[in-house]
N, C-alpha and C positions, 0 to 999 in steps of 0.2 A: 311351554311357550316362554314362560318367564325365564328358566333356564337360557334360553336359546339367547332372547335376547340377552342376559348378563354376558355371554360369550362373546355376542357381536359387539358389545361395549367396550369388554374387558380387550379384544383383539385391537380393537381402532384404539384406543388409552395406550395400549401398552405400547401399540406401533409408533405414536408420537413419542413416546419419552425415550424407546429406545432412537430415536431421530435426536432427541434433545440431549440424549448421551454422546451422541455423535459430535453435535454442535458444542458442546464441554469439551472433549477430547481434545477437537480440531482448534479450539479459542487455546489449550495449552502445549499444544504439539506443532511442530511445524510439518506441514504435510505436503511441501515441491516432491516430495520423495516417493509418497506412497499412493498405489494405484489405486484408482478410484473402483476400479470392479472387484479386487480384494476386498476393500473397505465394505463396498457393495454384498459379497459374498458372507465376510464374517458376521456383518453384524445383523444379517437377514437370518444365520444358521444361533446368533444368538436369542433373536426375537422367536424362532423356532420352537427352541430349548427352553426359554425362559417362560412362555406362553402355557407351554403344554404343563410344565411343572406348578405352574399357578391355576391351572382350570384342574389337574388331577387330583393335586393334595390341597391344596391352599392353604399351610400353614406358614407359621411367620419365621421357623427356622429352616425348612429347606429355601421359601424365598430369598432369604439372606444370605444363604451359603452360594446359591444358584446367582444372584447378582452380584457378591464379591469377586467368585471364579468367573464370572464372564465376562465383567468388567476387565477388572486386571489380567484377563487374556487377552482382551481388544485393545490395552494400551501396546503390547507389542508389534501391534502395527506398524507403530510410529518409530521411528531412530530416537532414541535417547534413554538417557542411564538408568537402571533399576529402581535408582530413589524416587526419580522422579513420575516414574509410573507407581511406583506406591503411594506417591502424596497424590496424584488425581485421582488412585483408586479410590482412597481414601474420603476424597472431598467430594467425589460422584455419588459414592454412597452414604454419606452424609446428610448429603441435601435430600437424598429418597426418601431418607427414616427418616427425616427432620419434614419434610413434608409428608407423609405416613401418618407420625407418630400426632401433628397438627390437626389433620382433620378430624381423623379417628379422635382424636381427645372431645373435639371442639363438636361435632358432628354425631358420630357412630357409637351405641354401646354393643362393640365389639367382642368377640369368646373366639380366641384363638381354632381355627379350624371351620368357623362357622362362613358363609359366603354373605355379605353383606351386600347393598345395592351398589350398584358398579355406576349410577352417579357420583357417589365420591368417589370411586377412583376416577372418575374425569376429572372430580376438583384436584386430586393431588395431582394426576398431571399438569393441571393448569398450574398449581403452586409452583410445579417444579420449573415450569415453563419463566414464569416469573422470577426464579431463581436463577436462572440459566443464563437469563439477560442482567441480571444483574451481576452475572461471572464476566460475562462478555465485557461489562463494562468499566468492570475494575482492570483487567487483565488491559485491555485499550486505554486506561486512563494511564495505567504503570508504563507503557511503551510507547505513551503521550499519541495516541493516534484518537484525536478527539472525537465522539460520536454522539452526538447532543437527540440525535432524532429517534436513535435506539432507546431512550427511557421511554420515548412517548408508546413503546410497543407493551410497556407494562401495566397501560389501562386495558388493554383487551382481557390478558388471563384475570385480571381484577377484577373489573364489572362481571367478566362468563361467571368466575365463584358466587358470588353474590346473587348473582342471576340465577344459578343455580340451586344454592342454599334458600333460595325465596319459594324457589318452585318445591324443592323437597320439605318444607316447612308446610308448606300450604298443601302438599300430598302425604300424605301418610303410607301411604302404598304407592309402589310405580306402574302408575298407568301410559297410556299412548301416549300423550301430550309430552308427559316429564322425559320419554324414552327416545320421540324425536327430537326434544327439545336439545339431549344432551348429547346426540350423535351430530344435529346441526352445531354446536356450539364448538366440540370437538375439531370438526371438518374449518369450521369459521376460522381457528386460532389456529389450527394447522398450515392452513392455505394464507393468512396474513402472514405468519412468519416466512415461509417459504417464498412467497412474492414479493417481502423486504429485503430478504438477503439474496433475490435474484437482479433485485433495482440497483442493490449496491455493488454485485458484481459488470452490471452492465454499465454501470458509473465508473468503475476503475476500466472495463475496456476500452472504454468512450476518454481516458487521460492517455491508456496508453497508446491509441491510437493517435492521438495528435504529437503524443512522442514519436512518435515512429515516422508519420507527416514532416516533421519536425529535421529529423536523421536523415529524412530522404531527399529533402529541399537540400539542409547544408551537403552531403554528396553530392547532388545536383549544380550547387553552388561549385564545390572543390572539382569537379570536374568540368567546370567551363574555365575555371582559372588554368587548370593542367593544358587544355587544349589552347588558351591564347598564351600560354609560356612557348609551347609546342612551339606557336606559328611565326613567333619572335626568333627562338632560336634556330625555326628553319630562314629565317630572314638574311638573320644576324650572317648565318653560314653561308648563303647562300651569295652574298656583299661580301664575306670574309677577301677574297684576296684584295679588293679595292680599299679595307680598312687598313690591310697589311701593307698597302702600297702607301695608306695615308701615314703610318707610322713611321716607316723607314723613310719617306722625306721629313719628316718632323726630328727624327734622328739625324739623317745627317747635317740636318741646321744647326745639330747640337740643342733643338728647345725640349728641355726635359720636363718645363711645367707645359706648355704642347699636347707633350704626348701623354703628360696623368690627367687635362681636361678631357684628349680623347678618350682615353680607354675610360675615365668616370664615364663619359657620355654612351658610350657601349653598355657600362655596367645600369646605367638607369633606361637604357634601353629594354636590357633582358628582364629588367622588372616588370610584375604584374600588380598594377594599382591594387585588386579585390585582397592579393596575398598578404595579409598583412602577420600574421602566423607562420613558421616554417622549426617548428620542434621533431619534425621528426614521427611522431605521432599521428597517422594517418584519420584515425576517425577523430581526435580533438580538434586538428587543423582542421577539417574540414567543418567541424559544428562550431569554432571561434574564430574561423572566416566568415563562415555564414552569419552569426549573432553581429559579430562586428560589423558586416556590410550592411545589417541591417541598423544600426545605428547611424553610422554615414549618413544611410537613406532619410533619416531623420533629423539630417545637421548637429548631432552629436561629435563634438570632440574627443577620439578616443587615444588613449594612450595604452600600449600593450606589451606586455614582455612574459614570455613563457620559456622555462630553461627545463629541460627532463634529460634525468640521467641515463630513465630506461623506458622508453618510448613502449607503447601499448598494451602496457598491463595497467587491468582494470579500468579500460575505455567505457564500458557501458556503464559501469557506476558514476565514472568522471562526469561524462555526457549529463547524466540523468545531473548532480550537481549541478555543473555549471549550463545546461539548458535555462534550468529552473531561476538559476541566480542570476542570469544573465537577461534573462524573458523579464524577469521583473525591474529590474536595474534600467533597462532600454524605456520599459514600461514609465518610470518615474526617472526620469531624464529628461526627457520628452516634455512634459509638463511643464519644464523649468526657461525661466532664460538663460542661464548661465550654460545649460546642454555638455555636462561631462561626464565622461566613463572611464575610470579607467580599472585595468587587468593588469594583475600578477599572480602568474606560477611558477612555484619554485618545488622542483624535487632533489632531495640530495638525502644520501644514506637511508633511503625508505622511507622519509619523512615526506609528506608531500603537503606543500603552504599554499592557499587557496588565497586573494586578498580581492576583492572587486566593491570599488567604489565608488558611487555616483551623486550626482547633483538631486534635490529632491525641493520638491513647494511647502516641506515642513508639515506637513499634513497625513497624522499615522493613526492606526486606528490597536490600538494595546488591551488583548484584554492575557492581564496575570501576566506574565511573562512573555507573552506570546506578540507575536506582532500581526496584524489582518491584514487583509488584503480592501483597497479604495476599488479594487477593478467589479465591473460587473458578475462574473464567472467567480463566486469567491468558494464555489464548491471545489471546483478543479483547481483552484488557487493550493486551496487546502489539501487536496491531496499531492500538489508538489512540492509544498514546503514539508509533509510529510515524509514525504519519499527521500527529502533531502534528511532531513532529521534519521529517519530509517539508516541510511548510509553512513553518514556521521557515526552512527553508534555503532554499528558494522565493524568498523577498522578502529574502534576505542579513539571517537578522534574529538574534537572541540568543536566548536563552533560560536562568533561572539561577534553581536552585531551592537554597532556602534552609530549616534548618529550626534552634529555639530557642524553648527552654523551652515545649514540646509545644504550638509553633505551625509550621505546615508553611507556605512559600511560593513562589511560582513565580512569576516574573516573564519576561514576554513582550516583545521590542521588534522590531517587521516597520519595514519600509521598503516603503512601502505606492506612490509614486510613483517 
């Protein structure tokens, strides 16, 4: 019976860490690429393999050898260069034996071959689990995507160990109590990680979605401007021989300043107030029509100039920018009395210069380098100045925000070729 149960321990342990290999992998690999039922496939035929080889022999050198090879079989998953699948094989199997070698010291007098109670193996998973997140965390501090709430997930594997070494301290043999104890405790720290990084994926759908809200308005926008340009120049056309009858008497008066008041007044005819954009660039024009209009709407004085050499390459990273930069800038404009915005882009020879500066009530909130958000929403805040930051680093490009005498400014420089 005792048997039985060490199996059902060792199976629920080993299936979280192989989960926790996953979550390692994925924090150093970038995975848009790889299918998710692959991933699904290999590392299920690993926990397989790995499983059966530790409940048959249970020694510490076919484990090693069995977790080396399947490791660094499963980093081939992932797109990227040999080395770098050898340094996470590397660092995955590290932190096993470094958690292993931990408890076993601290815990277990251990004899090579012999089966031990498969509560410590719950604590080294928890150790490892504890480990994991602190990979997660370094790796997100290096590619500045700040994640402050993920430390707090390292009191859980904390307290289960302790909570655990209390109960195998105070048991000397494993009875009922210590056996559900450590199959609940298991299932507990499984299910909080997995329901953390389900909150966090439905936080980024919940930004992307108001992007996309966001692209749909300004289309929405750009095509109400398109259809009153339309109704103008069917106007325009549609009067054309009475304008053409009005020029040629203004001609033959000989009044040439006449005929350039008319045609000026034709030309500010066939304008459209909303347009205040026209690069060429279909989805920018329409997301810096729509920002812009919406500044207007708030008696903002805006001033705009965008010059592109090659119109819509890399729209949706631009977007994703200048949404973000422009959401905020309107945001703290607004605020002020003095109400100014202005816009400049410039692309030439690949280079592409981002400049957007506003008016502000001197009121910033800095922490380290970093600048916060005064808005309500400072979670989604945060993930679109990251997203900006993300893109930035994308195209090796700059970014340097400036502020003077309650004018706030950010300047953008990508390498676009």
């Amino acid at each position: 019976m005792i048997c039985m149960i060490d199996s059902i321990i060792c199976m629920g342990a080993n299936a979280f860490r192989i989960y926790l290999t996953s979550r390692c992998m994925n924090a150093f690999f970038r995975t848009e690429e790889v299918s998710e039922r692959k991933m699904l496939l290999a590392f299920s035929a690993f926990y397989a393999v790995n499983t059966f080889l530790y409940l048959t022999f249970n020694t510490a050198s076919i484990n090693l050898v069995c977790n080396i090879t399947g490791i660094f079989l499963l980093t081939f998953l992932y797109p990227s260069k040999i080395r770098m699948k050898l340094f996470v094989t590397v660092v995955i199997c590290a932190l096993n034996m470094a958690c292993d070698v931990i408890v076993v010291m601290l815990f277990v007098d251990y004899r090579d071959g012999e089966m031990f109670s498969q509560i410590y193996q719950v604590m080294i998973v928890l150790l490892f689990f504890a480990c994991e997140i602190i990979v997660e965390k370094i790796l997100a501090y290096r590619e500045k995507q700040e994640d402050i709430h993920s430390m707090f997930l390292l009191i859980v594997p904390v307290c289960s160990i302790l909570m655990l070494r209390y109960m195998t301290k105070e048991h000397s043999s494993m009875d009922h109590d210590a056996v559900v104890a450590s199959i609940g405790v298991l299932v507990m720290n499984f299910v909080v990680f997995y329901l953390y990084h389900l909150s966090i994926k439905a936080f980024s759908a919940k930004y992307e979605n108001i992007i996309l809200k966001q692209n749909l308005e300004a289309y929405g926008n750009q095509l109400e401007i398109i259809a009153r340009t339309s109704d103008r120049i069917k106007s325009l056309r549609h009067d054309m021989k009475h304008h053409i009858n009005e020029i040629r008497i203004l001609a033959g008066k000989n009044d040439l300043e006449g005929i350039r008041e008319y045609i000026s007044s034709m030309e500010d005819f066939l304008q459209t107030p909303d347009e205040v954009i026209e690069s060429g660039d279909v989805e920018m024009d329409s997301l810096l029509n729509y920002m812009l209009a919406r500044a207007r709407k708030e008696q903002i004085a805006v001033q705009a100039k965008v010059s592109l050499s090659d119109a819509g390459r890399h729209s949706f990273d631009m977007n994703i920018i200048l949404g973000n930069l422009l959401e905020n800038a309107i945001e703290a404009a607004r605020q002020t009395e003095e109400k100014k915005l202005t816009v400049a882009i410039k692309e030439e020879k690949g280079v592409l210069k981002i400049h957007i500066e506003n008016s502000y009530n001197g009121t910033l909130i800095q922490k380290g380098t970093r600048l916060l958000t005064t808005k309500k929403e400072k979670e989604l805040h945060g993930l679109g100045l990251g997203s900006v930051e993300n893109i930035v680093r994308k195209y090796q490009g700059e970014m340097k925000i400036e502020k003077e005498n309650n004018m706030f400014s950010v300047r953008v420089l990508l390498y676009l070729s």
